[in-house]
Each structure stands twice: as structure tokens, then as C-alpha cells.
C-alpha positions, 0 to 999 in steps of 0.5 A: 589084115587089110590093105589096099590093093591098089597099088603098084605093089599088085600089079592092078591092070587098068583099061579104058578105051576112053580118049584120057589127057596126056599124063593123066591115064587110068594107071596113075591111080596105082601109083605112089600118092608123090606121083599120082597126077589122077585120071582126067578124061580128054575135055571132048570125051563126055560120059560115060567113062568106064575104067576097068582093074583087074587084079593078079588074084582074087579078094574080099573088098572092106571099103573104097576111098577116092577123090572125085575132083581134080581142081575145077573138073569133077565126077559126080555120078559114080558106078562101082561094078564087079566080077567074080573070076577066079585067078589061080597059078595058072593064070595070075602075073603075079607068078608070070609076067607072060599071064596078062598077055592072056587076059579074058575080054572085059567084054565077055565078063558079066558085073554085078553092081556094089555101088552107085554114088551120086554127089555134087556137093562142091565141097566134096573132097574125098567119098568113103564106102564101107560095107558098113554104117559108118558117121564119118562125112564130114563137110569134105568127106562123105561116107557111103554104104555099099548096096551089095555086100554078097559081091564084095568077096572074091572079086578079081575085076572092078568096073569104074563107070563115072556117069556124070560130070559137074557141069561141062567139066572133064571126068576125074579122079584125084586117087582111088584106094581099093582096101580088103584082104586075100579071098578065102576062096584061094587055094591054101598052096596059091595064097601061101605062094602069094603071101611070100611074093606080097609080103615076103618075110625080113631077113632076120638081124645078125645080132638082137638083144634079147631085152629090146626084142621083147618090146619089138611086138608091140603095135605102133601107137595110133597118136604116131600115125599121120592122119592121111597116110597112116604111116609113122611120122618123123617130124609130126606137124600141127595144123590149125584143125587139129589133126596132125601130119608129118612134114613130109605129107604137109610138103606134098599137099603145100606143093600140090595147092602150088600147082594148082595156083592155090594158097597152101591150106589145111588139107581137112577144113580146106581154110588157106593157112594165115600168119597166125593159123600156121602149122607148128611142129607138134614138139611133145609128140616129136619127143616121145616118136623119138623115144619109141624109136630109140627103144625099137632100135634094133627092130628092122622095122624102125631101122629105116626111120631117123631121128633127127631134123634134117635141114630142109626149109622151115614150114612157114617159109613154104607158104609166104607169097613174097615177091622180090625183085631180082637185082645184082649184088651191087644193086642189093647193097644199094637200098635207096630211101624210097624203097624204104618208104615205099616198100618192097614191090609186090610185098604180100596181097590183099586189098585197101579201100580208097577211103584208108588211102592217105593223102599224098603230094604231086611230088611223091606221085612223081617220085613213085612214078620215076621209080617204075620208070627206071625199068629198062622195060615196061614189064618185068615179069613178076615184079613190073607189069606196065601198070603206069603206062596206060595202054592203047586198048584201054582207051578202046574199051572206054569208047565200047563201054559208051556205045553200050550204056544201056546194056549194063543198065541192069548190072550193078558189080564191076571189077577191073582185073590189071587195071593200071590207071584204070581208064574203064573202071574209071568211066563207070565208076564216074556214072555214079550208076555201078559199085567198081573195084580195081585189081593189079598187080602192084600196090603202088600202082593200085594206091595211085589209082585209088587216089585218083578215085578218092578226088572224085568224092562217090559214095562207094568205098571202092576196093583195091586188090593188089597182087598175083591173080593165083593169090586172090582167089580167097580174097575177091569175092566168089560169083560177085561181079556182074561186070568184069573188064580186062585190057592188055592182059593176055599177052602172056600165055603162062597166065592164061590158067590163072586168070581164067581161074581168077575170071570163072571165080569172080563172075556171077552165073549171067555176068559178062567179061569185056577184054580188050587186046591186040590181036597178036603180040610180038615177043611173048606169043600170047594174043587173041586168038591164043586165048581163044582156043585156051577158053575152048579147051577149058569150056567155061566161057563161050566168047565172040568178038564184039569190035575190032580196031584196025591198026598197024597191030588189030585190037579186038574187044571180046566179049565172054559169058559163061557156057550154058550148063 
């Protein structure tokens, strides 16, 4: 039987003595998949990165399962070594607790080397060893062969050795698996000892019938298991690429893309789930899971497993990016004509084109205008982000972009990210010379500012995105942008991560970013030189101030181009 020794239920010692991120240690790898954060080494720690486990007994390693990849930070040269030391009684903690004070010196072992993977395919997801040929890759998943098989038995240490990172990214490891079977090399007394401490034997029922005992040996039907992890589902789960999961699993990879600022997708294509490429409850197998369970009944085994829906929240609820605005009751009850003309603020994400914008009066203008206005403030964190009142770093960015019209002579693509009017876009877009989209937040504010755009009559078919920078990621083109400008956007320090995301999506390897901002703002925190050192830390951008405003509040124009690699 194989299983995967990795895991809390072992007791698998890691050590590392490389500086490694608060609550991303070496010993997340062991836990529970819930809980599992991964290994992500300090961003001044560079490679190599060796990580030692070492295990309470001795066993025989069939294959090695693990995620290179923890959002943007990336391993990409991996080492796989291991040690041959035998552990007996006397010396695991699996018997006492008190042997790991006892520990030989890692330093004092010799490793032979099992593996060596070198893979910088972006899409890589998950690497698969096996001690033998396999054709299991698959554009996320790519299978390997391990290069020593006569190391793989009786093995009590590995060795992780991450050589290599993407780029300027962290070392990291999403999960590891580690599966095989108790060495033949232990002694008969120990490895009975070992099985009753790893796999101790159920207390037997006080009453079985005998007619459904008969039933109780037989294997769980593969078509039963959940695709990732191998347990029986309770509530199978259909998604759009076929393979099928249980909801639980669904809920924890759907809460995992959440905070990860992404949209929650299928975890083996990787495609963002849409309207019509929904998970579905997979309702034939949902009833023949609960007739095996009704007939294993009095089996212990099942004995744990429900067979009714519980009431949790429906799979579409848990990926619909709707933004409302918070109101009283009185104010709910109170839905004005306009709000049914316009709609709900925020209501979905995507873009327009300027061509597809109908034309509209100056009173309906004023009557969307007023609307926004009747905030007691000019931002209203995700409902109102101030984008009709047209802010005093926007007029500076105008006034650069100027003096350094020869320089974007060579730059075609631009975006501006939060545009509200859009006064910098705008000055480019009026040249004739660039193709330039607009982003903000809003829709209403981006209609209002496409209108503006269609007067003008250019040729270009300016695109308008609208949303939340977390949710547009799958819609604004990645590396496309050679120009991307930004002013009064930093002023929130819980949308750094989003927007640095959303920045090192869109640019292209050469682009330049402009943002324009005060230097400090009062009540929320953020400010330049916050920034500042969140770039540092993520090491995607080197920046530099390129003009500074003096004012009662100093602005500053940064300019920012991606590191060198």
C-alpha cells in the first residue's frame, strides 16, 4: 500500500537554515492541504535553498508530487537527494518523542542525488516523478523519471535543494507529496510496532449484520474519488473540463484563487469559470455515491460520511464578482428611477468599445453626475472611487507626458489604469500617434469618458474596461501596453498587491509605467514612498522619481520599468 509520508500523521522533521517568509516555513509542507500556505523563501534569500526531511523510519519512495509555484514566485531547478540511515526503535520519535533531540548533523550525512528537474514552463502547475515512464504531462502537469532508481529504497532523509527561480521571484513550493511504503529493511518487531502506531486497527462494531458485512470488502469505485484528492466525495462536482471533484475541494481551490486575487477557475485547464462554463453538481453520480453509502452502512469506514446536502451556499454564488452598495434599510426600500436606468454600481466587469456607446444627452450627463455626488465622500471604497472629480495629479502627469513627447515616439500601446476623465489618456489619444484604453473602476464613470473620446471621431476603437484591477486580469491583454499611466491610485495601501499584479500583467518587457501622486495621503496611510518600498519587496520594477510638485502636499511623477532579469 502506498501512502504519502508527508504528512502530519509521520512526523517528517524539516530543517532549513535559509531566511524563509513569516507563515511560509519548510513545515507547511506537511500540513493538511486546508492549511498548507507552501514554502516561500525570504525575497533577499537567493539560491540555493536546501530543505531537509527527515523521517521517524525508513521507506521505499514510488513517486514525488509538488507545486513549484506560489502565484507569481517560482522554482524552476529543482534537486532531489537522499540518505540511507537506518532508524530502529532505539533511535525514531515515532516510539519517543525525546529521539529528535538526538538527531545526527545533516552536515555529517552523505546524499546521493535521485533527481534533477529543470522546468520554466509558466504554465507549470504541478511536477510528477515516478520510478518509472509514465505519459501523464499534460499542458499543467508534467511527469518526470527519477534518475537513480537503486536510491529510492530504504531512505530515512531527503534533501530539496531549489537551485533556481523564475526571474527575480522567491524560491517556492506550493505542496510536496512524498509517496511509498515502509522499507523491507526494518525489522519484523519495529515495523509491526510502526504499523499499530500508523495504522492502528478500528474497534470492532457491537452489532454487524452479517448480510452487509459481506459487502464491506469491497473497494471504493474509482469513479467515487475526487480527482485531487483521492477521497470519496459527498457531493460530486462537474467542471467544465470534465474531471469531477467534491464540493468541498471546489470551495477550497475557489477560496485559494480568492486570495490570490484571482477569478476562481477549473483547477486542471486553469480557464476562469463564466456564466455558462459552471461547475454542476454531478447528480447521477451524487445518487448512486449515496446508494453505496446506504448499503455500507454499518461499515465503520462510511459510518463518518453523510448523505444529505447540507445547507451551504450554492457553487454559482461563489464566483459571481457582484458589488453593491452598502445602504440602510430605509435607503434599500427606496430604489429610485435612475438607479433602474443605470443600474447597480459596479454590477459585473469587462469592457466596451467607444464605438458601442450610445449617444446621450447633456442632461442625462448631469443626472449620472449628481448621482455620484450625492456621496457624502469622494471615495467610497468599492462602490465610489472618485472618478468624476478629476484630481490635481492628473493635470501633472498632463504637463510631463509634454515635455517628453519624443520620448514615447517609439510607443504605440497605452492604458491608463483609474482614469476617471481620463485627462492623460486623453492628451495622447488627441495626437493621433498612440492606440489608448481606458480602466476604472466604475462603468458609469468609463461611459462618461468614452463619450467624451467618441466626439472627438479617431480612428482608433478605444476600449474601456471597468471593474476591480483583481477581476481584469483575464480581460486586459497580458504584455501589451508599452505605455501605462496611473495618477491618484496609490492612495490605499490594501490595493497595492492588486495593482502591482494588474501592472506586471499588462506592461510589455520594455514598457514604461508613469504614476502620478502626492507624496503622502492623509487619513488612509498610503503615499509614494509606501509604494515605494512594496515595489522593492516584490522586485518587479526598479522606479525613480522623474518631477516633483512642490505644494502644501508634494506630488511626485514616478517612473517605473520592469527589473532587469
Amino acid at each position: 500500500m502506498l501512502v504519502n509520508f508527508c504528512t502530519a500523521k509521520f512526523q517528517p522533521v524539516f530543517e532549513c537554515s535559509q531566511m524563509q517568509l513569516d507563515g511560509y516555513h519548510a513545515e507547511n509542507l506537511a500540513k493538511d492541504f486546508s492549511q498548507n500556505h507552501g514554502f516561500l523563501a525570504d525575497s533577499l534569500q537567493r539560491p540555493p535553498i536546501d530543505i531537509y526531511i527527515r523521517f521517524p523510519l525508513n521507506i521505499d519512495i514510488k513517486h514525488i508530487y509538488l507545486g513549484p509555484s506560489i502565484g507569481h514566485h517560482r522554482s524552476t531547478l529543482i534537486e532531489f537527494c537522499v540518505n540511507h540511515q537506518m532508524i530502529d526503535e532505539k533511535t525514531s520519535w515515532l516510539v519517543d518523542s525525546s529521539n529528535k533531540s538526538n538527531l545526527v548533523n545533516v552536515k555529517q550525512l552523505s546524499f546521493h542525488r535521485i533527481a534533477q528537474i529543470l522546468n520554466e514552463n509558466e504554465n507549470t502547475q504541478r511536477i510528477e516523478i515516478y520510478d518509472h515512464e509514465t505519459e501523464q504531462s499534460n499542458s499543467n502537469t508534467f511527469a518526470y523519471r527519477f534518475s537513480a532508481n537503486t536510491h529510492l529504497i530504504n531512505c530515512s532523509t531527503i534533501k530539496l535543494t531549489i537551485k533556481r527561480a523564475w526571474r527575480v521571484s522567491s524560491c517556492a513550493l506550493k505542496y510536496l507529496q512524498i509517496w511509498g511504503s515502509l522499507s523491507n529493511s526494518i525489522p519484523a518487531e519495529f515495523k509491526t510496532k510502526l504499523e499499530q502506531i500508523l495504522f492502528p486497527t478500528p474497534a470492532k462494531p457491537l452489532e454487524i449484520n452479517e448480510a452487509t458485512c459481506s459487502k464491506t470488502s469491497e473497494e471504493i469505485p474509482s469513479d467515487f474519488l475526487d480527482a485531487l484528492t483521492s477521497d470519496l466525495m459527498l457531493i460530486p462536482m462537474l467542471l467544465p473540463s470534465g474531471h469531477i471533484i467534491d464540493q468541498t475541494t471546489l470551495e477550497k481551490c475557489i477560496a485559494e484563487d480568492t486570495r490570490w486575487c484571482r477569478l476562481p477557475r477549473d483547477p486542471f485547464t486553469l480557464k476562469s469559470f463564466t456564466e455558462i462554463t459552471q461547475p454542476v453538481v454531478a447528480q447521477q453520480l451524487k445518487m448512486r455515491i449515496d446508494q453505496f453509502l446506504s448499503e455500507h452502512q454499518n461499515d465503520p469506514k462510511y459510518r463518518q460520511y453523510g448523505r444529505v446536502l447540507d445547507p451551504r451556499p450554492t457553487i454559482p454564488d461563489m464566483f459571481k464578482f457582484n458589488f453593491n452598495i452598502e445602504e440602510d434599510q430605509d435607503t434599500q426600500n427606496k430604489k429610485s428611477d435612475e438607479d433602474e436606468q443605470f443600474g447597480a454600481l459596479n454590477q459585473d466587469f469587462g469592457y466596451i468599445r467607444i464605438d458601442d456607446l450610445p449617444n446621450e444627452s447633456d442632461e442625462d450627463t448631469e443626472k449620472m453626475r449628481q448621482r455620484f455626488e450625492s456621496y457624502r465622500s469622494d471615495l467610497v471604497p468599492n462602490v465610489y472611487e472618485g472618478g468624476f472629480k478629476t484630481w490635481e495629479c492628473s493635470y501633472d502627469l498632463v504637463d510631463y507626458l509634454q515635455s517628453i513627447g519624443d520620448n514615447l515616439r517609439d510607443r504605440k500601446t497605452v492604458i491608463e489604469l483609474g482614469c476617471g476623465s481620463g485627462l492623460p489618456g486623453t492628451a495622447l489619444n488627441k495626437s493621433g500617434e498612440f492606440q489608448v484604453d481606458f480602466q476604472d473602476f466604475n462603468r458609469e464613470v468609463i461611459e462618461q469618458t468614452g463619450k467624451q473620446l467618441k466626439k472627438d471621431k479617431r480612428s482608433y476603437n478605444n476600449r474601456m474596461f471597468f471593474g476591480d484591477w483583481g477581476d481584469l486580469l483575464n480581460i486586459i491583454p497580458a504584455h501589451y501596453y508599452d505605455v501605462i499611466l496611473t495618477s491618484e491610485t496609490i492612495y490605499n495601501t490594501g490595493n497595492y498587491a492588486k495593482l502591482v499584479e494588474l501592472l506586471n500583467h499588462a506592461l510589455t518587457s520594455n514598457g514604461v509605467i508613469y504614476l502620478a501622486a502626492k507624496v503622502y495621503y492623509f487619513g488612509v496611510q498610503g503615499g509614494v514612498r509606501q509604494f515605494e518600498e512594496f515595489i522593492a519587496k516584490t522586485g518587479l520594477f526598479k522606479t525613480r522619481v522623474v518631477r516633483v510638485i512642490d505644494a502644501n502636499v508634494k506630488r511626485e511623477i514616478l517612473e517605473m520599468t520592469r527589473s532587469i532579469h
